[in-house]
C-alpha positions, 0 to 999 in steps of 0.5 A: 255694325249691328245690323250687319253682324244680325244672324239674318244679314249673314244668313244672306251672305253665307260666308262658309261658301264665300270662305271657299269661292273668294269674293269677287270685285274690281281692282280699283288699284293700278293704273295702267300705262301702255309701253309703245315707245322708247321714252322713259316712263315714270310711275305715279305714287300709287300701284302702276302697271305697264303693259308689254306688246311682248312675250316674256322670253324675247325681252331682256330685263335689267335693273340699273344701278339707280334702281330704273328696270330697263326692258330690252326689246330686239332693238328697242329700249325701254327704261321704267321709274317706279312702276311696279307689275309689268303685263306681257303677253304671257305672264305677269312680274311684280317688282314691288318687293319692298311692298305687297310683292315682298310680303306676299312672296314671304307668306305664301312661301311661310304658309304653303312652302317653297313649291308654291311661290312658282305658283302664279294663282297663289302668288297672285291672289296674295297680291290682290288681297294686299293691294285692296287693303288687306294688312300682312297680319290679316293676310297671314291669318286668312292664309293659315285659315285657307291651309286648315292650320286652326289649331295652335298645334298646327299652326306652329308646325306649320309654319316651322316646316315650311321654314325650316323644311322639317317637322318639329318635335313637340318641344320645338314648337312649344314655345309657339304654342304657348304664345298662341295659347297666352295671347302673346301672339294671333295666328296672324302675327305668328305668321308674320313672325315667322314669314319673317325669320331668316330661315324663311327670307332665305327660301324666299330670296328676296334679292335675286326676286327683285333682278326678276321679278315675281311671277303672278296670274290676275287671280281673284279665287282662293288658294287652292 
């Protein structure tokens, strides 16, 4: 830790620019399961991806009573088990929304508001940052970093605005403030308490999400 916190080390690294541009890696997380025929297929206990020969317009998705997301193609049935992201042709759908889904689809919309959560790139990069390891307070914390919300000021009327669809007065977002400035809260566990407030949940509509499915691009960048 030493040596990799030491001023030459990170004069090699230049984190301001990473900050910026991301980090590049390989998504060692999901397992890939090819959809070709009619057979139920049924995930693993990790992230499984199934990949569709289809466009998302010309299939129908339901989900059953016992929780399996049956996909209708012309006459083709397919039920699915506990697999988590499907692949068409055209776009991506997570249907993790107890998991990272869930909780990327709560902070891009706390963070960044209701428009962005039809933005794949953001809803996507969310996802990537979640499925390789980063925690939703981490998560939070970076997203606020990335919005320039520094300050404790901005930081609690950012987050009240894009909860509530207002700005506060300086007397609403008081006691925020003050949790920041007493240690009571991180910026990154603020986020989550108010990714997690009912005005939040109720933008976010959790349960129509997990008939759908949330919209995502395979994105490694930033948010921006």
């Amino acid at each position: 830790i030493l040596a990799a916190e030491h001023s030459l080390n990170l004069s090699n690294i230049d984190l301001p620019t990473l900050t910026l541009t991301g980090l590049d890696y390989v998504d060692n997380t999901s397992a890939a399961l090819t959809v070709t025929d009619t057979d139920p297929l049924i995930g693993t206990d990790d992230l499984d991806t199934a990949q569709f020969n289809a466009y998302r317009g010309l299939v129908n998705i339901t989900v059953s009573d016992n929780g399996a997301i049956v996909v209708t193609e012309n006459s083709n049935t397919h039920s699915l088990n506990n697999i988590e992201r499907f692949k068409f042709n055209d776009l991506n759908l997570a249907f993790d929304l107890e998991g990272s889904a869930g909780i990327a689809a709560k902070a891009v919309n706390a963070v960044f508001g209701s428009d962005a959560l039809t933005n794949e790139s953001f809803v996507g990069y969310a996802l990537a940052l979640l499925d390789n390891g980063m925690s939703y307070e981490q998560l939070m914390e970076f997203a606020l970093a990335q919005a320039g919300a520094f300050d404790h000021s901005t930081i609690a009327q950012l987050l009240y605005r894009n909860a509530t669809g207002s700005e506060a007065k300086a007397a609403e977002i008081k006691p925020f403030v003050e949790w920041l400035d007493n240690g009571t809260h991180s910026a990154g566990s603020l986020g989550v308490y108010a990714a997690e407030h009912q005005l939040n949940l109720s933008q976010v509509d959790l349960i129509g999400l997990a008939s759908s499915g949330l919209e995502f691009a395979d994105q490694t960048g930033t948010f921006s």
